[in-house]
MMTF fields as JSON, N, C-alpha, C and O atoms, coordinates in Angstrom:
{
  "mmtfVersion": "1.0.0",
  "mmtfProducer": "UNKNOWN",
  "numBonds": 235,
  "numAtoms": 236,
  "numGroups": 59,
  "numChains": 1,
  "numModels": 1,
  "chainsPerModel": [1],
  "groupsPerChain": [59],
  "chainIdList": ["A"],
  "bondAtomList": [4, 2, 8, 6, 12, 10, 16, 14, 20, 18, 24, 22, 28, 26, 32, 30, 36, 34, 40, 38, 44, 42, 48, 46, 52, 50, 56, 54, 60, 58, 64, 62, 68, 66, 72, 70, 76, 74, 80, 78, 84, 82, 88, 86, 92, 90, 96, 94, 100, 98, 104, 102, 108, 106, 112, 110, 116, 114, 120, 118, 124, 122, 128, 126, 132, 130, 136, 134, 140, 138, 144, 142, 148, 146, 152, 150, 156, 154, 160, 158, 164, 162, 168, 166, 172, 170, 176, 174, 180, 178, 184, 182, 188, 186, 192, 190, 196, 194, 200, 198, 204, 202, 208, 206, 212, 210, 216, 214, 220, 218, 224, 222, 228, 226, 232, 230],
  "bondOrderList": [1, 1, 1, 1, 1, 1, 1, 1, 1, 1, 1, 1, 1, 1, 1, 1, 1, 1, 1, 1, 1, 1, 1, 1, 1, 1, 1, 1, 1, 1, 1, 1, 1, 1, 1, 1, 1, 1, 1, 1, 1, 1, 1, 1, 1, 1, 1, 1, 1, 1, 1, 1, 1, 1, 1, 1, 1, 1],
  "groupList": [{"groupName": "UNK", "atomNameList": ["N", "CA", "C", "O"], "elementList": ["N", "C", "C", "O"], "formalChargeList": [0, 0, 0, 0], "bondAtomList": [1, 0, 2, 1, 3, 2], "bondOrderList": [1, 1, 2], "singleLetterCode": "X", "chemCompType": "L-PEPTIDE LINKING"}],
  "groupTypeList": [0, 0, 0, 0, 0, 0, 0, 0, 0, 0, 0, 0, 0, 0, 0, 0, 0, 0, 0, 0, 0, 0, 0, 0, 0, 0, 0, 0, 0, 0, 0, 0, 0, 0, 0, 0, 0, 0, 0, 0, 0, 0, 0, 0, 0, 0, 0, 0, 0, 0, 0, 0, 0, 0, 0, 0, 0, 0, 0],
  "groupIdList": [1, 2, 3, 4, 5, 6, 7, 8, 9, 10, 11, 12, 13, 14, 15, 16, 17, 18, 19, 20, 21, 22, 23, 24, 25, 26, 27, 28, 29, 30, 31, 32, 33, 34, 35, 36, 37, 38, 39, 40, 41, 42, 43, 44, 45, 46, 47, 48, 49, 50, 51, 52, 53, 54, 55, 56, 57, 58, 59],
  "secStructList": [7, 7, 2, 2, 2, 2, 2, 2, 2, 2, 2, 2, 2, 2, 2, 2, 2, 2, 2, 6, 1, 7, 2, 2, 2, 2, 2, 2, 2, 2, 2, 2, 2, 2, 2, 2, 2, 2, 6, 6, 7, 7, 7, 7, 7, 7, 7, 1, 6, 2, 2, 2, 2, 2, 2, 2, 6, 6, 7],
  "xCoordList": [0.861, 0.0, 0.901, 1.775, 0.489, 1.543, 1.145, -0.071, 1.743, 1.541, 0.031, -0.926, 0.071, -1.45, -2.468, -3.414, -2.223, -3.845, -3.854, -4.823, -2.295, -2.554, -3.325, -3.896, -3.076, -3.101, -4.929, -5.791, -5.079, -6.519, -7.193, -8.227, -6.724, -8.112, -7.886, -8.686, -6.326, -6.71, -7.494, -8.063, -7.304, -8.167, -9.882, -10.822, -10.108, -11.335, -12.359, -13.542, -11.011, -11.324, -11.319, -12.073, -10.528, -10.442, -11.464, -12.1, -12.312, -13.324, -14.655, -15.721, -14.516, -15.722, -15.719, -16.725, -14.579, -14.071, -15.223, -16.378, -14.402, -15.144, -16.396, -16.939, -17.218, -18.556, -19.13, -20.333, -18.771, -19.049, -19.386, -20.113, -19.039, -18.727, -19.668, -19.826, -20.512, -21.591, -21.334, -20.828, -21.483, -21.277, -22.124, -21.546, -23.464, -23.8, -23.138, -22.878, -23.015, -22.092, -20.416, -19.826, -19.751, -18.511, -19.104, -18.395, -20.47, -20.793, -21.046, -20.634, -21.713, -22.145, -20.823, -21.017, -19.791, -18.41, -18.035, -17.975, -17.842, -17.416, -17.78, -17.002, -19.031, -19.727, -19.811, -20.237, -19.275, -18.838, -17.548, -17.281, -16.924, -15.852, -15.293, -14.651, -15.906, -16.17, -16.636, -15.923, -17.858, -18.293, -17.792, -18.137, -16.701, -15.862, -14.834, -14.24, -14.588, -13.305, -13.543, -12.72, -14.745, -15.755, -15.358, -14.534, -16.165, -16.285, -15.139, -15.299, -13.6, -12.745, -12.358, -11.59, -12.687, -13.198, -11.868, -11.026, -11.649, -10.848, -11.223, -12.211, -10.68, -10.845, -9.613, -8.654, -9.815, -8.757, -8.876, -9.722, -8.131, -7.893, -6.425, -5.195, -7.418, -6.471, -6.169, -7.184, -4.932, -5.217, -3.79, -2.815, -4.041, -2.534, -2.252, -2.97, -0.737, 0.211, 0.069, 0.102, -0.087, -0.393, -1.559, -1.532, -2.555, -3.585, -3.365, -4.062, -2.327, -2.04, -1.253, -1.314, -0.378, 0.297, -0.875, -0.822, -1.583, -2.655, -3.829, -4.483, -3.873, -4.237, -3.395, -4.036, -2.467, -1.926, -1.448, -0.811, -1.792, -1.811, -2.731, -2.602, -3.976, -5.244, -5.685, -6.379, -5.253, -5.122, -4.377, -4.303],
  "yCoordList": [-1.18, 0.0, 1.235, 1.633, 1.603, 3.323, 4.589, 4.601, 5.495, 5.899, 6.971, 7.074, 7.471, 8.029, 7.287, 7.753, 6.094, 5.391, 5.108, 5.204, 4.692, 4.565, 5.995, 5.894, 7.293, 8.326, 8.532, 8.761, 8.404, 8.702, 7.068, 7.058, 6.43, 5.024, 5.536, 5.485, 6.244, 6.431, 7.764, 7.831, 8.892, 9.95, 9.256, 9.964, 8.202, 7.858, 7.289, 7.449, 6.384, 5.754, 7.06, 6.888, 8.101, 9.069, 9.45, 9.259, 10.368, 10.765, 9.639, 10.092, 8.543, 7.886, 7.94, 8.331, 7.537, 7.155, 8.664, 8.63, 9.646, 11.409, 11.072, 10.918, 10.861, 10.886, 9.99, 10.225, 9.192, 7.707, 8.476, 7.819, 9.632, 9.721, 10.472, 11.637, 9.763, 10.134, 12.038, 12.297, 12.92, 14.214, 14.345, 14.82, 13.802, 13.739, 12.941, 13.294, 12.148, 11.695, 12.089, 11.525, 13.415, 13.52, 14.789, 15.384, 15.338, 16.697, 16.278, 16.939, 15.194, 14.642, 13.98, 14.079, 13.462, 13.682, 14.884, 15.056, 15.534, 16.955, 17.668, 18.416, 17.553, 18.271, 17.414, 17.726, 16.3, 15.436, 15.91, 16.332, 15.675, 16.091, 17.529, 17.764, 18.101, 19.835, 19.886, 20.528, 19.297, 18.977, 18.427, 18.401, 17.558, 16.831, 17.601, 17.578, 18.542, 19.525, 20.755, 21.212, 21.186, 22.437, 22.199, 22.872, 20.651, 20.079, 19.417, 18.621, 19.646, 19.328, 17.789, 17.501, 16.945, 15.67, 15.047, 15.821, 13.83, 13.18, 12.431, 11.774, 12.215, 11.73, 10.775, 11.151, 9.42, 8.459, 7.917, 7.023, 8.182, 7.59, 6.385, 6.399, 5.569, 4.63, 4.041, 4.113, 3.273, 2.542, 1.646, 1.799, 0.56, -0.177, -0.161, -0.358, 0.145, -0.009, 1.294, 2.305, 1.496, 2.856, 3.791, 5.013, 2.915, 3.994, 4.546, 5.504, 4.081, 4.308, 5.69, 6.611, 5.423, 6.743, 7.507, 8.644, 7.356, 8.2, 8.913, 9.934, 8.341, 8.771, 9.23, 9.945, 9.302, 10.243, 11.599, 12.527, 11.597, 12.963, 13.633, 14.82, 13.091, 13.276, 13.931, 14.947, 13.309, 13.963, 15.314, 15.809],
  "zCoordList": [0.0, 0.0, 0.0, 0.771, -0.9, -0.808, 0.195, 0.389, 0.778, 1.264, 0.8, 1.568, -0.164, -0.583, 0.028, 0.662, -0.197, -0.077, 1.644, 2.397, 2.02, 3.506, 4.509, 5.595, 3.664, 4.365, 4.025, 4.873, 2.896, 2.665, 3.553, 4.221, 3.429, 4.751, 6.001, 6.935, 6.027, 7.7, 8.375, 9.464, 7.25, 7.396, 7.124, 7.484, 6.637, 6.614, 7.773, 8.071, 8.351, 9.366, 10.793, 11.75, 10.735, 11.959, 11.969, 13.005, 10.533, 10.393, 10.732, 11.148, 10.566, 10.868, 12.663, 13.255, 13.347, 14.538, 15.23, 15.655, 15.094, 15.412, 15.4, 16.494, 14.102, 13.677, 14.822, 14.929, 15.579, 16.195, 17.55, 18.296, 17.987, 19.586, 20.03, 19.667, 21.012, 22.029, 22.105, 23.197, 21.523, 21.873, 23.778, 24.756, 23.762, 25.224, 26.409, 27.559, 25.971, 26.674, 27.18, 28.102, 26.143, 26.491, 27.11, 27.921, 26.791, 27.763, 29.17, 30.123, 29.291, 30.681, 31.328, 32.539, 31.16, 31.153, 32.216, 33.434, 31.107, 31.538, 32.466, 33.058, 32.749, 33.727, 35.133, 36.245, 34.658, 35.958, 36.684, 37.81, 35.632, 35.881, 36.9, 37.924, 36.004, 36.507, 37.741, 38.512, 38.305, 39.967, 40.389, 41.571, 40.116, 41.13, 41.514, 42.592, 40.226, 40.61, 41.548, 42.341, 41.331, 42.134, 43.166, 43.785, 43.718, 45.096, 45.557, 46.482, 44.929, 45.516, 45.572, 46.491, 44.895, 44.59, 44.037, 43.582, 44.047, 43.509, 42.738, 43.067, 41.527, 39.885, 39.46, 38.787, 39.992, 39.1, 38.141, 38.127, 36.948, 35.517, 35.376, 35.313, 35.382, 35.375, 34.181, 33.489, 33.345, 32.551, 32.579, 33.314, 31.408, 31.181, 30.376, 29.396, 30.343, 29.006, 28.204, 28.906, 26.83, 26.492, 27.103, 27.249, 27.408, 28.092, 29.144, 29.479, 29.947, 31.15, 31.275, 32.089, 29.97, 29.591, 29.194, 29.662, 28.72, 28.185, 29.499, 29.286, 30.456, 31.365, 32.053, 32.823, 32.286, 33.27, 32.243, 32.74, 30.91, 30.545, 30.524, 30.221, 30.842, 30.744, 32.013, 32.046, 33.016, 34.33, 34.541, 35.666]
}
């Protein structure tokens, strides 16, 4: 596969991935989030292996 075609499936697949995501759900998220931070709250993101890295940037 040459790089053209690799770059156009994977911009296809990102764009579908986006299109896929609960928008209410990352608002109801957020606003969790946000009251836990208000109220002083503690928020653990845990994960393994790359996610793990991925959560502690997230934090």
């Amino acid at each position: 596969m040459d790089f053209d075609k690799f770059y156009l499936k994977y911009c296809e697949k990102l764009i579908s991935s986006i299109k896929s995501v609960d928008i209410n759900a990352v608002d109801l998220f957020a606003r969790m989030v946000m009251d836990a931070y208000l109220k002083e709250k503690r928020i653990f993101f845990i994960g393994n292996g790359g996610s793990a890295y991925t959560a502690t940037h997230f934090a």
